[in-house]
C-alpha positions as CSV (number, residue, x, y, z in Angstrom):
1,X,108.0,154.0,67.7
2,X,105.4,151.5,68.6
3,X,102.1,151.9,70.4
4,X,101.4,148.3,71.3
5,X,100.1,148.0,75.1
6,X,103.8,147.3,76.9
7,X,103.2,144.8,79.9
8,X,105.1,144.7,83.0
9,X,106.8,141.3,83.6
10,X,109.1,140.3,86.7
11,X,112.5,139.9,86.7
12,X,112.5,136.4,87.8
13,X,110.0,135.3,85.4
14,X,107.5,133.1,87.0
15,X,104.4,135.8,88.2
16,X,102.5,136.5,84.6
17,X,103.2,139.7,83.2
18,X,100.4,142.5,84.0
19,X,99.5,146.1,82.9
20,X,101.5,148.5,84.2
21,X,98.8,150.4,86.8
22,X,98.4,146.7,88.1
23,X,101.8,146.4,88.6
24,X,102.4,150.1,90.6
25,X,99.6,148.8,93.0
26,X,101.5,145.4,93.6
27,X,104.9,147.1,94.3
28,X,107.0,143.7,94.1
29,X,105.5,141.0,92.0
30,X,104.1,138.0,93.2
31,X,107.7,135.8,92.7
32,X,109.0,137.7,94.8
33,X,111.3,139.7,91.6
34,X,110.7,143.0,90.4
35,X,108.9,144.3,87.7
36,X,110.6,145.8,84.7
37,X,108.8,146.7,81.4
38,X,108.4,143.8,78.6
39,X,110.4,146.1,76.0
40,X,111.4,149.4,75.5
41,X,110.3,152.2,73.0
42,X,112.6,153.9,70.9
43,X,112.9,157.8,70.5
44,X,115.3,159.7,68.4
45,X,116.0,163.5,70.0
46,X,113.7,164.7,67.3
47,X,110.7,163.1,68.6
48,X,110.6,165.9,71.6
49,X,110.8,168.6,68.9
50,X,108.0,170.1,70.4
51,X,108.7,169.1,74.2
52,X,110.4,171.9,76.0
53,X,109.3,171.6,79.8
54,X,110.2,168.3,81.8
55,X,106.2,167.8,82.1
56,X,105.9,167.6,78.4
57,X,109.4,165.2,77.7
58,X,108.0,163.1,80.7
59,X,104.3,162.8,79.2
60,X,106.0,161.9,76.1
61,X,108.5,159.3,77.3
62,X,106.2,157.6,79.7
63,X,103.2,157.1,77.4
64,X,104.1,154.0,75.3
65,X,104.2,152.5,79.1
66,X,100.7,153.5,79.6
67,X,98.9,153.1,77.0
68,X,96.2,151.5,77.0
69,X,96.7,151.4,81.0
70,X,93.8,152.6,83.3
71,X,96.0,155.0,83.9
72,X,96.6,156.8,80.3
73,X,94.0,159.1,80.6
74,X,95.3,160.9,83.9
75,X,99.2,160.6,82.1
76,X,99.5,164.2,81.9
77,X,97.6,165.4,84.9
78,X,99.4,163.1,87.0
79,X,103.1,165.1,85.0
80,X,102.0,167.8,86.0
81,X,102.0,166.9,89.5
82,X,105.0,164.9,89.9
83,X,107.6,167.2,87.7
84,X,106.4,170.8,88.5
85,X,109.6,171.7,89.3
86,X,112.1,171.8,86.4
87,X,115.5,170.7,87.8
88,X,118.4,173.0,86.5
89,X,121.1,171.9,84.4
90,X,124.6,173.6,84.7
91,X,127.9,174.5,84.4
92,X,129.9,173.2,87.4
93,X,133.6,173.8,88.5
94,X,135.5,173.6,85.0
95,X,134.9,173.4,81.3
96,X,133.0,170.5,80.2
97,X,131.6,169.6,83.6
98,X,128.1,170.6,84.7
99,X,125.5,169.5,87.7
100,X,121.8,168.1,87.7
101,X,119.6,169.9,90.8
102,X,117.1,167.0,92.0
103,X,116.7,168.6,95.2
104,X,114.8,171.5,94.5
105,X,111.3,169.7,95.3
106,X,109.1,169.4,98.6
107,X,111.8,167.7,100.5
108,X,114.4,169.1,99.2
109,X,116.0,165.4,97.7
110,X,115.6,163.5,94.2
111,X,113.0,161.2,95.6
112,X,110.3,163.7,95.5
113,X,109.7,163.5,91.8
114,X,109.2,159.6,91.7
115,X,107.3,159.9,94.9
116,X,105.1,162.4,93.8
117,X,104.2,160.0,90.5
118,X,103.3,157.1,92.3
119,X,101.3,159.0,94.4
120,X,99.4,161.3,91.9
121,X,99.2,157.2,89.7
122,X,97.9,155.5,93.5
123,X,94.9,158.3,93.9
124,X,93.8,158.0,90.2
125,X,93.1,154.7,90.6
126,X,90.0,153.2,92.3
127,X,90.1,153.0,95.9
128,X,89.4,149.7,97.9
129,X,86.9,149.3,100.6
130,X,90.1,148.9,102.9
131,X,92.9,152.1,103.3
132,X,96.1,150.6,101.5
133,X,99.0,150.9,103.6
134,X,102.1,151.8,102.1
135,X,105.2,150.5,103.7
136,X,108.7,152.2,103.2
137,X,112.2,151.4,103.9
138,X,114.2,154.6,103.8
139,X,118.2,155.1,104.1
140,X,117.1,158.9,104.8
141,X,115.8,160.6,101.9
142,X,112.9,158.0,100.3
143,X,110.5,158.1,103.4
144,X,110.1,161.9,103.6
145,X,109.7,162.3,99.9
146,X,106.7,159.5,100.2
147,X,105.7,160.8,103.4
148,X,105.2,164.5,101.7
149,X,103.4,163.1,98.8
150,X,100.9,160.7,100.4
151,X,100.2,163.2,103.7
152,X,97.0,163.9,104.2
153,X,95.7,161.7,101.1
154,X,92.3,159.6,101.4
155,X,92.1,156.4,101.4
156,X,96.0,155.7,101.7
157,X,98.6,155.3,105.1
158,X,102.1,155.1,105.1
159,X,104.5,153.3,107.4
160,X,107.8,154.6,107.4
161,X,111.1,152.3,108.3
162,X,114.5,153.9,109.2
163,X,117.4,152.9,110.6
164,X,117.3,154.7,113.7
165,X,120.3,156.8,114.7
166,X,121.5,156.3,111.0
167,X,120.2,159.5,109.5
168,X,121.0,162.9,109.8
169,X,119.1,164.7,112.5
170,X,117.3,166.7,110.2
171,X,116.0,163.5,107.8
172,X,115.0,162.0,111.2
173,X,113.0,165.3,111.9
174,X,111.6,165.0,108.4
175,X,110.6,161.3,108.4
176,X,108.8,162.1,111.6
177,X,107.5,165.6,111.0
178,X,103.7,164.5,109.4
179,X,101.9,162.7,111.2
180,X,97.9,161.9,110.4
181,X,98.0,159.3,108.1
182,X,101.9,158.8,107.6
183,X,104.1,157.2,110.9
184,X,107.8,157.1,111.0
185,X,108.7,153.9,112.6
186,X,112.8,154.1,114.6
187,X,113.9,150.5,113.6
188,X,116.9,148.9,115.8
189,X,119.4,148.5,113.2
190,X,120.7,148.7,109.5
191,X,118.5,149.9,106.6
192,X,119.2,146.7,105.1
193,X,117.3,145.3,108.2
194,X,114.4,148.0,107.5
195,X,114.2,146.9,104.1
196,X,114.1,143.0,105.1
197,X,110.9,144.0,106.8
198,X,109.0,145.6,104.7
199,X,110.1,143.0,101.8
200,X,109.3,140.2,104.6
201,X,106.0,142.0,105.2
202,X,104.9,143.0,101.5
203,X,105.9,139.6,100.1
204,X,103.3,138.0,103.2
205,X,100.1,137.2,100.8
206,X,98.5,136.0,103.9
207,X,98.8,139.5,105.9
208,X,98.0,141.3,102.6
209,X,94.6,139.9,102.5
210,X,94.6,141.5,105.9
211,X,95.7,144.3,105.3
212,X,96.3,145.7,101.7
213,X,99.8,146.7,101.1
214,X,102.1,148.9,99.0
215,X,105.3,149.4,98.5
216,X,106.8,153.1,97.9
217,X,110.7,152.1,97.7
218,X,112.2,152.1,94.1
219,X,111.2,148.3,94.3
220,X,108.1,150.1,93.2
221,X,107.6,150.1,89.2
222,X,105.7,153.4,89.9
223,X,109.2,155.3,91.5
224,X,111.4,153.8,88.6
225,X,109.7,154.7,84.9
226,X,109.7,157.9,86.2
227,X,113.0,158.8,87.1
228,X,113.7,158.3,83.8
229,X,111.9,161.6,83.1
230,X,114.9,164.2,84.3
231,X,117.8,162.1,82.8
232,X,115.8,162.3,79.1
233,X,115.2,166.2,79.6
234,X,118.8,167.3,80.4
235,X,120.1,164.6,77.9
236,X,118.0,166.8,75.5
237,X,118.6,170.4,76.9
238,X,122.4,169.4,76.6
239,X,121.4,167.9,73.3
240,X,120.0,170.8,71.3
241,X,122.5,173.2,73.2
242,X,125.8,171.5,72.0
243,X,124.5,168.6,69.9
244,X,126.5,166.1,72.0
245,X,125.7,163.1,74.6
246,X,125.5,163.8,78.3
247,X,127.6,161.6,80.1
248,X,126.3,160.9,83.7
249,X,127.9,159.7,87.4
250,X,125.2,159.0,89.8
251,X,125.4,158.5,93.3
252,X,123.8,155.4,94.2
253,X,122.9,153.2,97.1
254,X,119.6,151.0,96.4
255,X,120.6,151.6,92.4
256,X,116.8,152.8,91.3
257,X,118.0,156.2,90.2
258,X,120.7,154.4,88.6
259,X,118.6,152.0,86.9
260,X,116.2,154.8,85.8
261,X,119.4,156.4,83.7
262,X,120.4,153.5,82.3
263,X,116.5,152.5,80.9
264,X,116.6,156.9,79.7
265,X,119.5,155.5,77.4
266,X,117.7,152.1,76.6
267,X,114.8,154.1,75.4
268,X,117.5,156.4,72.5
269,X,118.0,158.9,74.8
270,X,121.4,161.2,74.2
271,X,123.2,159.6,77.2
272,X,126.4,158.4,77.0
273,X,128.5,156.6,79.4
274,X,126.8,155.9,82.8
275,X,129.4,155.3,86.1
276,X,128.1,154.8,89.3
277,X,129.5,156.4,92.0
278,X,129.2,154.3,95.5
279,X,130.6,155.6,99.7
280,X,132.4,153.2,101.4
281,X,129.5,150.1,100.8
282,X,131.2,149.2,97.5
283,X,129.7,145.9,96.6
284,X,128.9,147.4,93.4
285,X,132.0,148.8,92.7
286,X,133.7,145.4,93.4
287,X,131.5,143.8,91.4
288,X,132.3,145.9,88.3
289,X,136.1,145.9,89.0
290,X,135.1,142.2,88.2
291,X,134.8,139.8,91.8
292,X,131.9,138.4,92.4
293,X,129.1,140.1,93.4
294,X,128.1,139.8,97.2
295,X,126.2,141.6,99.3
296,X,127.7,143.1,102.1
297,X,126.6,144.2,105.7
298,X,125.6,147.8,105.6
299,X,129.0,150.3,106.7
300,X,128.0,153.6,108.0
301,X,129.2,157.0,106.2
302,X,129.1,160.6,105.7
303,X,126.4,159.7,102.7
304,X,123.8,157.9,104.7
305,X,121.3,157.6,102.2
306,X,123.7,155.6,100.2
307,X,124.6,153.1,103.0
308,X,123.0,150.2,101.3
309,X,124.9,146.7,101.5
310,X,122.5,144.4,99.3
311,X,121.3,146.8,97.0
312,X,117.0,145.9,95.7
313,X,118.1,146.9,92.1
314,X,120.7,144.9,91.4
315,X,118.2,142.2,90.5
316,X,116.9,144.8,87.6
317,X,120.5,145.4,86.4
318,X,121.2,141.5,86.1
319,X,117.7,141.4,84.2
320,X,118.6,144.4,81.9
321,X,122.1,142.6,80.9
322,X,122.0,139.0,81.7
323,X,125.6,138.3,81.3
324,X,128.3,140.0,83.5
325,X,130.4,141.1,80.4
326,X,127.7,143.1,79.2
327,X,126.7,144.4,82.5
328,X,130.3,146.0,82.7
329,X,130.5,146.8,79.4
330,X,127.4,149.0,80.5
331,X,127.8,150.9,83.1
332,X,130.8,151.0,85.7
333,X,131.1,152.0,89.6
334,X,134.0,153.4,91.9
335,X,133.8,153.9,95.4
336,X,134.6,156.7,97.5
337,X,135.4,156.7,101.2
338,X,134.5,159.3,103.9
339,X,137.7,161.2,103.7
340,X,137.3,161.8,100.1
341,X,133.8,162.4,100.4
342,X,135.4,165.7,103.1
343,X,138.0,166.4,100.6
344,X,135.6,166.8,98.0
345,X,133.0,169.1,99.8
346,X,135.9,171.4,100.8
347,X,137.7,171.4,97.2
348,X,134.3,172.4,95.5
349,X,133.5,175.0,98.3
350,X,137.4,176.5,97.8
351,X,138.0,176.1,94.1
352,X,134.5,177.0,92.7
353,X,132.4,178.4,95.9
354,X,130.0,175.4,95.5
355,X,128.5,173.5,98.7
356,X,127.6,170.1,98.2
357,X,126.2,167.3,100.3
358,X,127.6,164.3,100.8
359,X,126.2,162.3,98.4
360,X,126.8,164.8,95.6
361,X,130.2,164.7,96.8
362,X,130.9,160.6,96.0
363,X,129.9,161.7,92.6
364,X,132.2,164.7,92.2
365,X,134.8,162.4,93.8
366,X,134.4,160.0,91.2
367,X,134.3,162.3,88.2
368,X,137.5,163.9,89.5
369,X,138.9,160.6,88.9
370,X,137.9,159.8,85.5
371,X,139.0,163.3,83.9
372,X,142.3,162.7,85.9
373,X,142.3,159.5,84.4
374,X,141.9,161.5,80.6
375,X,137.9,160.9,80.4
376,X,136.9,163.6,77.7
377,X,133.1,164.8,76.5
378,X,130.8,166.5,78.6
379,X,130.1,165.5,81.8
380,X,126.8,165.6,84.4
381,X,127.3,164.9,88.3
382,X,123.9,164.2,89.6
383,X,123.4,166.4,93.1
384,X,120.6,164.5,95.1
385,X,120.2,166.1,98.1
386,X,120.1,170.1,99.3
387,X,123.1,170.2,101.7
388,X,121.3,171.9,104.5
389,X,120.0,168.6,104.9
390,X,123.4,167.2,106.4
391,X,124.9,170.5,108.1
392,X,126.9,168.6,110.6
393,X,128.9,166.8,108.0
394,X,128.9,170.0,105.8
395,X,129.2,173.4,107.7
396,X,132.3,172.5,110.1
397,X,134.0,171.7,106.3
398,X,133.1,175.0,104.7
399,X,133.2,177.1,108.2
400,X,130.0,178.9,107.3
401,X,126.3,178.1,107.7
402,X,124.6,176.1,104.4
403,X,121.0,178.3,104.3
404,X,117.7,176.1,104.1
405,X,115.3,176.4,101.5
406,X,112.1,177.6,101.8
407,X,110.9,174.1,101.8
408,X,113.6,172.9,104.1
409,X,112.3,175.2,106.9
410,X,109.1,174.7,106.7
411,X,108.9,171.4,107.1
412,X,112.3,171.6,109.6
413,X,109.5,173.8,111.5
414,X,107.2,171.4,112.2
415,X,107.1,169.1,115.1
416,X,108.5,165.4,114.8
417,X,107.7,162.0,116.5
418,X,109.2,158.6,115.5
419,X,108.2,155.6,117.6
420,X,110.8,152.7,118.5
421,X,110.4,149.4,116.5
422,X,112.3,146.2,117.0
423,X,113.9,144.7,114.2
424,X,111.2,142.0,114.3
425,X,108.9,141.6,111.3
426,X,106.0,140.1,113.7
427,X,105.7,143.1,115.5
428,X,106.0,145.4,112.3
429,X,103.2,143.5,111.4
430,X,101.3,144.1,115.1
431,X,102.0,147.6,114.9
432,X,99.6,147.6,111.2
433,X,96.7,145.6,112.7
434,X,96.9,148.0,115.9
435,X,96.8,151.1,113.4
């Protein structure tokens, strides 16, 4: 496994490739692509011999991307922070099958473990004279996961976009429940439109000599290495338990916890085959039943946080696997609509006495399909979000009351404020020299 410094270069290949610290400050690169690491180390399961907790596979996995980074030194502090809480691996509904908890984290979704890296890698490095302003297209989940990490930081604001009326009432109360240095911005339309702003405002070099901008959506390199980190601890746990591959269907919108599977695999980890599981916004799942692909407008559903019609990441899966053939030789997709996405809550509730939210439920959807279709091995659905968060999609299903989590009612406690915003990028961009 090689130690040489990795640099981070963008998937369009014109801004010059750059360490990776410089690269989690720049969120999108210059070009206007993404960044995506130069090349990718290689681990065999026995190199985690001695790596138990998801802190220790993380430090390990991550550190041929930072060495020699500013950032190296604060590697394993900055772990310690981000993946404190070990999400469980387990047996779900029948033999073979088995779920990955991501929501058991400050606000009570995936996001808050790549959240909480970028901002524990953001406050290790050195501060400008100027706060940096992080800006943050959510589809309902991303901007309270940011907002909960970067609250009450120094030196740091963040500006949260969200479609308003396109969330469920309690991610609205979330996005707007912090205030001080984090404000939840009500955009008139589509999170596609919210994250046209922010890429229309963060790719502005002008206005970021104004004002010095970040970005916080899984655009950001500093999000995607480390998702990576709870796909290559269960793929081990699994590993050493049964000494087979975990295959994995994730529930995907924007395609960033996607992508981070499919670079866990890159980098030798056990993972076997990867399917995508999209709601009713099934570009992708077009795209790998072989048409075109072609972004779409946004369609709402009962999985809001996956309504995404032009999806950032796709750019990082056509860098990963230049030709199509290999792209769907890689990884597939299928696409479930709302009434499956209600089926699915209600057959895991009645058949196993599991609840589910939405999201979780495309995946579960999808699975069904491929073991009814005579998919063998072990298989991982990927859960994403605590279904308190959605109870008006999930309790009328189940006819019972889904109980918050500790974290859920604290922050659910909280008072909440989101202010109106056009879908206009000049007065997004009003609104942060008024701040």
């Amino acid at each position: 496994m090689s130690h040489a410094v990795l640099k981070q270069v963008s998937t369009r290949g014109i801004a010059p490739a750059v360490n990776v610290s410089s690269a989690i400050a720049a969120g999108p690169a210059p070009d206007g692509g993404l960044y995506m690491p130069e090349a990718f180390p290689t681990f065999t399961p026995d190199d985690f011999a001695s790596d138990n907790t998801l802190v220790d596979v993380a430090h390990r996995l991550l550190q041929p991307f930072f060495a020699g980074d500013a950032l190296e030194a604060s590697l394993h502090d900055i772990c310690r922070t981000a993946f404190a809480v070990e999400p469980p691996l387990r047996p779900f509904g029948t033999a073979d099958d088995y779920i990955l908890e991501l929501f058991h984290g400050t606000t009570a979704a995936f996001k808050d473990y790549g959240a909480g890296f970028l901002a524990a890698c953001l406050a290790a490095l050195p501060q400008g004279e100027k706060p940096l302003t992080i800006i943050v297209a959510t589809s309902g989940d991303t901007g309270a996961a940011v907002g909960a990490a970067f609250h009450g930081k120094p030196g740091v604001r963040v500006a949260i976009l969200y479609p308003d009326g396109r969330v469920s009432p309690r991610q609205a109360h979330q996005l707007g429940c912090f205030g001080d240095n984090v404000r939840a911005f009500r955009v008139e339309g589509s999170f596609d439109d919210c994250q046209r702003l922010a890429k229309d405002v963060l790719g502005d070099a002008g206005f970021r000599q104004e004002i010095p901008l970040g970005s916080a959506n899984s655009i950001s390199i500093g999000r995607l290495l480390p998702q990576m980190a709870y796909y290559a601890h269960a793929a081990l746990s699994h590993w050493r338990a049964t000494g087979r591959p975990l295959n994995i269907v994730v529930p995907t919108g924007n395609l960033g916890n996607a992508v981070a599977c499919l670079l866990a695999r890159r980098c030798g980890l056990p993972i076997g085959e990867v399917v995508l599981a999209n709601n009713a916004n099934d570009g992708l799942a077009r795209f790998f039943a072989g048409h075109d692909y072609q972004p779409r407008p946004t369609v709402a559903t009962l999985a809001n946080a996956m309504d995404v019609g032009a999806p950032n990441n796709f750019e990082r899966l056509q860098w990963l696997y230049p030709d199509d053939a290999a792209l769907r030789a890689a990884v597939s997709a299928d696409s479930v609509d709302d009434a499956d996405i209600r089926k699915t809550i209600v057959d895991a509730y009645v058949r196993f006495g599991e609840t589910i939210c939405p999201h979780t439920a495309c995946a579960l959807a999808v699975l069904q399909r491929l073991r009814q279709r005579g998919a063998d091995g072990d298989w991982c659905v990927v859960a994403t979000a605590h279904p308190a968060k959605f109870p008006e999609v999930v309790e009328p299903l189940i006819g019972t009351e889904v109980p918050l989590s500790a974290a859920l009612a604290a922050m659910l406690a909280r008072d909440s404020h989101a202010e109106p915003l056009a879908n206009d990028a000049i007065e997004l961009r009003q609104c942060l020299r008024d701040w």
